[in-house]
C-alpha positions, 0 to 999 in steps of 0.5 A, a space after each residue: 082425385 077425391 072420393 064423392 058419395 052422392 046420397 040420393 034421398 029419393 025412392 023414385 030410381 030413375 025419377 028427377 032428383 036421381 036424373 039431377 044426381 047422375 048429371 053431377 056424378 056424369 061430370 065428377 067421374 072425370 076427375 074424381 071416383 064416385 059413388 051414388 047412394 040411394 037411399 032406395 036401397 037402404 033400410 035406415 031407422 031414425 036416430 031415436 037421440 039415446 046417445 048410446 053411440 057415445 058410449 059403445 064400443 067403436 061409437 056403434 048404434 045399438 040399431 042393426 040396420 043398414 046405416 053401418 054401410 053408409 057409414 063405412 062409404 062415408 068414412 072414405 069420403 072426401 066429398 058428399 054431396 045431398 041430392 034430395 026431393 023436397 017434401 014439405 020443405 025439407 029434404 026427404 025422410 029417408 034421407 034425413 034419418 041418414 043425416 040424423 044418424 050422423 049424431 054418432 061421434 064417428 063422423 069425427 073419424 071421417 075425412 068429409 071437407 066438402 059438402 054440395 046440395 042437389 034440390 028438386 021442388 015442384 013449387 015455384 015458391 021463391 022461398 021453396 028451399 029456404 029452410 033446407 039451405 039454412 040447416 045445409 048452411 050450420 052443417 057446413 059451419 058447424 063441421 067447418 065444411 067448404 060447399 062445393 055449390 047448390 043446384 036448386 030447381 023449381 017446377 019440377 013434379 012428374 017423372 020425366 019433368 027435368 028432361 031438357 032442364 038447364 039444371 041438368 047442364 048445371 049439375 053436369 059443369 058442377 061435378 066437373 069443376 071438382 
C-alpha cells in the first residue's frame, strides 16, 4: 500500500480537473491511502530563487507561508500525482508556485518514486500539453521518477463539461492499477 497525494492545481473545487482528480483517488483509494491536495486551500508564494533554503536550518524557506504543509504531506508520499488546468499551456499558477518551491534541498528527504499528470484543456490543439509533458518528462529523469501514466483531455472548458467523459473511466482504471 503506497501513500498518493494529489495536487489539484485548480481553484475551481468542484470544477472538471478537480472532478478528473477524484476519478483517479476514487480507484487509488482501493489499494493505496490517498490525499487530494487543492491548492484552493493553500496560500503558496513563488520561489523567488535565493537559495536561502540551502542554507538554513532544516532547508526551511525564510517564506512563512502555507508551503511547509504541503511539504510535510509530501515528505510521506510514495506516489504524487499533478492534476492541473491548463492555462496558456502550462499548468496552473498556484500550482507551479508548489512545484517551483520544490527547489529546496528537502525534497532529497522525501521517499516520492512515482509521479502521474492529470491534463484538462479546452482546445482541441494536437500540440495543447506538449510543453507540459516535456517539463513532466525532465522531472521525471531528473529525480529518476517512474510515471505511473498521463490522462490528457481535450475540449474540456465550463464547469460540468467532463461529466460523461471517457476520461473519467480512464483516471478511474489508472488509480486503480497502482
Amino acid at each position: 500500500m503506497s501513500n498518493v497525494v494529489i495536487l489539484v492545481g485548480s481553484v475551481r473545487k468542484n470544477g472538471n480537473t478537480a472532478r478528473l482528480a477524484h476519478s483517479f483517488a476514487e480507484g487509488a483509494a482501493k489499494n493505496n491511502n490517498v490525499e487530494i491536495v487543492s491548492v484552493a486551500d493553500y496560500n503558496v508564494n513563488p520561489c523567488i530563487g535565493c537559495n536561502s533554503c540551502f542554507t538554513r536550518e532544516g532547508n526551511q524557506c525564510f517564506q512563512d507561508d502555507d508551503m511547509v504543509q504541503i511539504y510535510e504531506k509530501l515528505r510521506n508520499a510514495d506516489i504524487v500525482v499533478i492534476a492541473s488546468p491548463v492555462y496558456f499551456y502550462g499548468i496552473s499558477a498556484k500550482l507551479k508556485a508548489i512545484v517551483d518551491r520544490l527547489h529546496t534541498p528537502m525534497r532529497t528527504t522525501f521517499r516520492i518514486r512515482k509521479l502521474g499528470l492529470l491534463l484538462v484543456g479546452a482546445a482541441e490543439l494536437a500540440n495543447l500539453f506538449d510543453p507540459i509533458i516535456m517539463q513532466y518528462q525532465m522531472v521525471l529523469d531528473f529525480f529518476r521518477l517512474e510515471s505511473i501514466g498521463t490522462i490528457l483531455v481535450r475540449g474540456i472548458k465550463d464547469i460540468g463539461d467532463i461529466k460523461g467523459s471517457s476520461a473519467l473511466k480512464e483516471a478511474y482504471e489508472l488509480g486503480t492499477s497502482i
